[in-house]
C-alpha positions, -999 to 999 in steps of 0.1 A, spaced: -649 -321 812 -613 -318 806 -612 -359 794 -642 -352 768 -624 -325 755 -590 -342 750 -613 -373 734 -625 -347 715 -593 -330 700 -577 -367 695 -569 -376 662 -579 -407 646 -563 -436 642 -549 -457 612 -577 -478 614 -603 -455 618 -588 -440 589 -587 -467 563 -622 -473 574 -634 -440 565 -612 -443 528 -631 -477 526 -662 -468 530 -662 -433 513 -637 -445 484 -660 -430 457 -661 -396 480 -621 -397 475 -614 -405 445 -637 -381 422 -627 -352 439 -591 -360 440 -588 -365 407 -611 -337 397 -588 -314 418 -559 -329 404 -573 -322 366 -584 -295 372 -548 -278 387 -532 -294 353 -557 -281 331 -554 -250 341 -514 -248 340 -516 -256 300 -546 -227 297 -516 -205 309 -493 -187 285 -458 -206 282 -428 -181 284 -396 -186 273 -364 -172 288 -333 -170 270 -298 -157 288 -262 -156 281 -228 -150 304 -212 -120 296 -172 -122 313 -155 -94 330 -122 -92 313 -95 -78 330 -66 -54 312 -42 -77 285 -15 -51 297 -6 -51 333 -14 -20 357 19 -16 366 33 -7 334 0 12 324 -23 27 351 -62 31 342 -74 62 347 -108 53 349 -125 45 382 -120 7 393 -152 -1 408 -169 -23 383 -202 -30 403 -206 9 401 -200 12 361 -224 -15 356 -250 -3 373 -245 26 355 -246 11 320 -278 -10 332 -296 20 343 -288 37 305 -297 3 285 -328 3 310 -339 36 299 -373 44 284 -356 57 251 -332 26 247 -360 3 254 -385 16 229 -360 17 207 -350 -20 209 -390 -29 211 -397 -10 178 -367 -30 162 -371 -61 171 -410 -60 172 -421 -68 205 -451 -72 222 -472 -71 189 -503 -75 209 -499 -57 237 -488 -25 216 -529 -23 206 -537 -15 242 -508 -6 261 -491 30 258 -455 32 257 -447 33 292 -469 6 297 -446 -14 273 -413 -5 291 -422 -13 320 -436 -49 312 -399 -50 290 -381 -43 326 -400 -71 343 -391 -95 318 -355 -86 319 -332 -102 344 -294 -98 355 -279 -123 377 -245 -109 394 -215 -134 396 -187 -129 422 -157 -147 425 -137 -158 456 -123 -124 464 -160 -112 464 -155 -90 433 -172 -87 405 -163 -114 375 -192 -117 354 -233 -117 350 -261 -132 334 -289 -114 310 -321 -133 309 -350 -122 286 -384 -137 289 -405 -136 260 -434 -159 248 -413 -161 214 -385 -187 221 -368 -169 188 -382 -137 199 -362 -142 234 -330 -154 221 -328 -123 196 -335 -95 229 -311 -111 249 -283 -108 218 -291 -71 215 -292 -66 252 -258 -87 253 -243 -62 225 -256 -33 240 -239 -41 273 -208 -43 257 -211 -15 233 -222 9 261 -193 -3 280 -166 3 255 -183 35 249 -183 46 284 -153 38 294 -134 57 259 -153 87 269 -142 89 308 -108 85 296 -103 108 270 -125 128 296 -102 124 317 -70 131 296 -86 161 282 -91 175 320 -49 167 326 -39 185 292 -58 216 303 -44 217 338 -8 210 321 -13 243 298 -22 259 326 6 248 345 30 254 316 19 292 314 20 295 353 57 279 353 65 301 321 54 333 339 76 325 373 108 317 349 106 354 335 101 369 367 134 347 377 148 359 342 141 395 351 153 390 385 185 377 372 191 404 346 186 435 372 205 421 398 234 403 381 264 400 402 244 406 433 228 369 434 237 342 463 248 320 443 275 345 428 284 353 467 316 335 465 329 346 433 323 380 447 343 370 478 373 365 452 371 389 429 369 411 458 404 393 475 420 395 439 409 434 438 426 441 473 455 418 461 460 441 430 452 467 449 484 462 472 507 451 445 496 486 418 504 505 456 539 488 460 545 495 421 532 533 429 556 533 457 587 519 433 578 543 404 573 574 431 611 570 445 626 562 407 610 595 402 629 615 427 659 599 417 656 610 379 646 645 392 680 648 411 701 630 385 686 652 360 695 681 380 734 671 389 740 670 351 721 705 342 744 718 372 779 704 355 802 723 332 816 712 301 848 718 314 872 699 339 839 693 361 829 669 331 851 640 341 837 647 377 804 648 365 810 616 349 823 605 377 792 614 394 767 599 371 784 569 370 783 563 402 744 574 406 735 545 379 758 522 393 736 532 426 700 529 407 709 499 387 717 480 421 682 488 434 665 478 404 685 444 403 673 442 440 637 454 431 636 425 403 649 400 432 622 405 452 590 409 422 607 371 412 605 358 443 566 364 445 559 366 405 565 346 374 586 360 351 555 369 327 541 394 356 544 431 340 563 443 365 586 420 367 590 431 330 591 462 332 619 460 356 638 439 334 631 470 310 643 491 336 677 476 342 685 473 307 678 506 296 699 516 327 729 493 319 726 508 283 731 542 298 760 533 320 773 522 289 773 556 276 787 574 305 814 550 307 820 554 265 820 590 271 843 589 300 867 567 284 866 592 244 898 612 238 885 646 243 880 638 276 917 619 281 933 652 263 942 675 294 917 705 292 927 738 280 924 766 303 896 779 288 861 792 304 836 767 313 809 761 293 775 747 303 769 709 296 753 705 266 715 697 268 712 669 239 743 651 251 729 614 253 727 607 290 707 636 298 682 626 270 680 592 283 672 604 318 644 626 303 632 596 284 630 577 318 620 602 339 587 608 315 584 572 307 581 573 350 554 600 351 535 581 330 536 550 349 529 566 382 496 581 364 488 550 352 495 535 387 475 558 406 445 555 378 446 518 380 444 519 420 413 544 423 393 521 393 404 489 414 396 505 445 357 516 434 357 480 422 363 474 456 338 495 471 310 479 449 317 447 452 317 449 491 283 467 485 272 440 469 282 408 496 265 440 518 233 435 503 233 397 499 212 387 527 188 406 513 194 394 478 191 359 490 159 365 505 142 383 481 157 353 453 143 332 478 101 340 475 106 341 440 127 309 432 102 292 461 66 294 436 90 291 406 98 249 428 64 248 432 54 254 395 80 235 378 67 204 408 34 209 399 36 209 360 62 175 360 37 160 386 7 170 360 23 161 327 35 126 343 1 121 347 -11 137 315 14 110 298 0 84 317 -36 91 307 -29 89 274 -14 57 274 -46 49 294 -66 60 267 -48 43 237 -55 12 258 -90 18 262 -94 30 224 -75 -7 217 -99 -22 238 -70 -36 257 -85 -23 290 -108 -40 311 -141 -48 287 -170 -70 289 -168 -103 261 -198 -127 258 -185 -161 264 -215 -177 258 -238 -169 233 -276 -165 235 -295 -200 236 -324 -204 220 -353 -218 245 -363 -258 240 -384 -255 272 -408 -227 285 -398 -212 316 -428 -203 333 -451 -216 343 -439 -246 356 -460 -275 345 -443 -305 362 -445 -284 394 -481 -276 392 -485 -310 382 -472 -324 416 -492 -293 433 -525 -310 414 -520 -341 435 -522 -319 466 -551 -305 458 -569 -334 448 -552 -353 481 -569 -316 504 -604 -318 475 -605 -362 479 -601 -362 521 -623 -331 525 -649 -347 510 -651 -380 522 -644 -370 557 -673 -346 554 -694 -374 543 -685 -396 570 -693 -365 598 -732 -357 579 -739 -394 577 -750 -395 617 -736 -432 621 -711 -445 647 -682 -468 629 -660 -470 664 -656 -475 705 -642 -438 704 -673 -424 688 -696 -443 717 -678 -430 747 -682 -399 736 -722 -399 729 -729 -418 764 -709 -423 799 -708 -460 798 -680 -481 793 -687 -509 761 -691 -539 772 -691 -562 741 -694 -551 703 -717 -571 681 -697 -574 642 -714 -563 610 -738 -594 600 -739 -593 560 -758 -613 534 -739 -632 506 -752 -609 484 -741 -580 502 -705 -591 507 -704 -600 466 -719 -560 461 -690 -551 486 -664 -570 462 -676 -558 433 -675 -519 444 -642 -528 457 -626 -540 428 -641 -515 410 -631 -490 429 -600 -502 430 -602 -504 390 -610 -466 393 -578 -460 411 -558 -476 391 -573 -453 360 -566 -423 376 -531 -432 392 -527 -435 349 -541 -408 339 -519 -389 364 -487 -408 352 -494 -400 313 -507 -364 324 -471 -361 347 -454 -381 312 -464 -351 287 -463 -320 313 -424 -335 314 -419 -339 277 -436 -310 267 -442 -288 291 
């Protein structure tokens, strides 16, 4: 059972084969060719359609990105799909099929949408990437049945793929630029609003800021420094005081009499006495002042309105009244506008005034004092308080340079775009006008004929060869009966069947050769024309 069914599925062989193709030629070769004419037939009843396309090049920016930044969203697979989607739109579409008149058949029976839609299927973009796998250019194919027709919908499509581009890309810029001019006036009125609070700050608190804590720290050393010398200058003026006082009083206290030479005597000495301390008092204010100090001035004053006074007493001392020897007559009192005393008056109010001055000069310098130590009290408090405010005025006057570097960049960015100096698209090849159709594919349909005709040729005659009922072959006996074949007795033919056999095969051969060039001329013009 098993043998019968391998005998069964066995293929035959190459001679069983060309016997069958001998024997059934005429089965073969009518439907072969028929099946072959009638695959070619039918691919020139078919509509030819021609398909036009050009390469549109991804320029990059003429100026490079590190002198001018784009400010537009690199990703160029993104922005085309974006501009493909918009030129791919209903409304574009129509627009570009009422123009160019397209589809002047189909627009009796179709709708709109209809007409779209069959526009979208005969529209083709072909991404190209280059080694870095970015995007550096595409193809736009149009299929029309128009060759001219085709060629002029790709040119508009080419156009309107680089017009939307250029168009896009101006409006995200100056988008974008507008967006950083309004954040910069924002910005600007935020950092203008901290400065006056600083301003105001500065104005109620002047003197009391930290960064005027260590001028405060020497103004307040030169006020104590004053302070000290104006109380040693007190001091001075305070004991030249007393002295006048008494001096004043020794010469009210003399007589005009024999007690004048005395009292001369006496006052001489007294200067002699005050004029040594002031020469002393100078010797010390020089060793710690230049000579342009006021007090040392004022000493100088001092000691030569003294020396001009000793002058005096010793003039008087030395006139001939008082050399002549004195009469015994009563004393009198000294007289009260005699020089010396007025000069002592002179000094001694010239010396109330100073030590008023003195002591009105230490109580201003001293409230000085007290304010400016109220002032290094409250620095910490200053500082920290200066601190919040000058802290958001940092972060304003940050933000706004960080916002107007950018605005400025943006700009630039847009100029470029507006240039079209940025990154644009450029047709490098224009749109070619169609020799060929594109579809269908003649020459390939042509080969595919010759398959069917090969599938329509055996079919038949090996279905001739099964319904005939005869046995051409040992395989074909062993299968009918369980014998083994002892002898096989050849075909015995007339002379006039072998000439009939000649003739129908060089006719048929004739036949073959007919077809083979009908298939050659039909494979001839299907490549010429097709």
């Amino acid at each position: 059972m098993e043998e019968e069914l391998q005998e069964a599925n066995e293929l035959p062989s190459f001679a069983e084969i060309k016997g069958i193709v001998r024997r059934r030629r005429w089965q073969f070769l009518v439907p072969f060719f028929c099946g072959w004419a009638l695959v070619w037939g039918a691919s020139w009843l078919i509509h030819s359609t021609y398909r036009s396309g050009t390469l549109i090049l991804i320029e990059q920016p003429s100026v490079p990105e590190k002198y001018v930044v784009s400010n537009i969203d690199s990703d160029i697979q993104q922005q085309l799909d974006s501009i493909t989607q918009q030129i791919l739109s209903r409304t574009r579409l129509l627009r570009i099929i009422d123009k160019l008149g397209l589809y002047p058949q189909d627009r009796k029976r179709k709708n709109p949408d209809d007409l779209v839609e069959k526009m979208r299927k005969d529209i083709e973009i072909e991404l190209s990437h280059g080694d870095d796998k970015k995007l550096s250019a595409f193809n736009i194919y149009y299929a029309s049945r128009d060759p001219k027709m085709a060629q002029l919908a790709t040119a508009e499509l080419a156009n309107l793929f680089i017009t939307e581009n250029l168009e896009q890309r101006e409006r995200r810029s100056e988008s974008t630029t507008n967006f950083l001019e309004d954040q910069v006036d924002q910005a600007r009125a935020k950092l203008a609003e901290q400065e006056a609070r600083v301003r105001v700050f500065k104005d109620q608190h002047l003197g009391e800021l930290p960064t005027q804590m260590q001028s405060n720290l020497q103004i307040l050393a030169g006020l104590q420094n004053q302070v000290q010398a104006n109380q040693d200058s007190l001091n001075r003026a305070k004991q030249q005081n007393t002295y006048l006082e008494s001096l004043i009083n020794q010469y009210r206290s003399m007589d005009r009499g024999s007690k004048s030479a005395e009292g001369g005597q006496v006052g001489l000495a007294e200067v002699d006495k005050e004029l040594d301390q002031l020469k002393a008092q100078l010797a010390d204010l020089t060793s710690h002042y230049t000579d342009k100090h006021p007090d040392v001035r004022k000493t100088k004053e001092q000691i030569a309105r003294t020396e001009q006074m000793r002058a005096r007493i010793v003039a008087d001392m030395n006139s001939p009244a008082n050399n002549s020897k004195p009469e015994p007559v009563a004393p009198t009192p000294l007289d009260p506008k005699s020089a010396p005393l007025l000069e002592l008056e002179s000094q001694l109010k010239a010396n109330r005034l100073e030590i008023t001055n003195r002591e009105a000069e230490i109580k201003d310098e001293q409230n000085k004092i007290l304010q400016y130590q109220g002032r290094l009290n409250m620095a910490p408090v200053m500082e920290q308080q200066f601190a919040d405010i000058t802290r958001d005025y940092d972060q304003s006057k940050a933000n706004y340079e960080s916002l107007l570097k950018k605005k400025n960049e943006s700009e630039m960015s847009t100029d470029l775009e507006k240039t079209q100096q940025g990154e644009h698209f450029r047709m490098l090849d224009p749109p070619n006008l169609p020799v060929k159709p594109y579809k269908p594919n003649r020459l390939l349909l042509c080969g595919a004929g010759l398959a069917v005709g090969l599938v329509f040729g055996g079919g038949f005659a090996f279905g001739q060869e099964k319904l005939s009922g005869k046995i051409y072959s040992e395989r074909e006996i062993k299968r009918l009966v369980p014998f083994e074949v002892i002898a096989e007795i050849p075909p015995i033919e007339t002379l006039q069947e072998q000439s009939s056999h000649r003739r129908g095969a060089w006719l048929a051969g004739a036949t073959a050769v007919v077809i083979v060039g009908f298939i050659l001329l039909g494979s001839a013009i299907t490549y010429l024309y097709g």
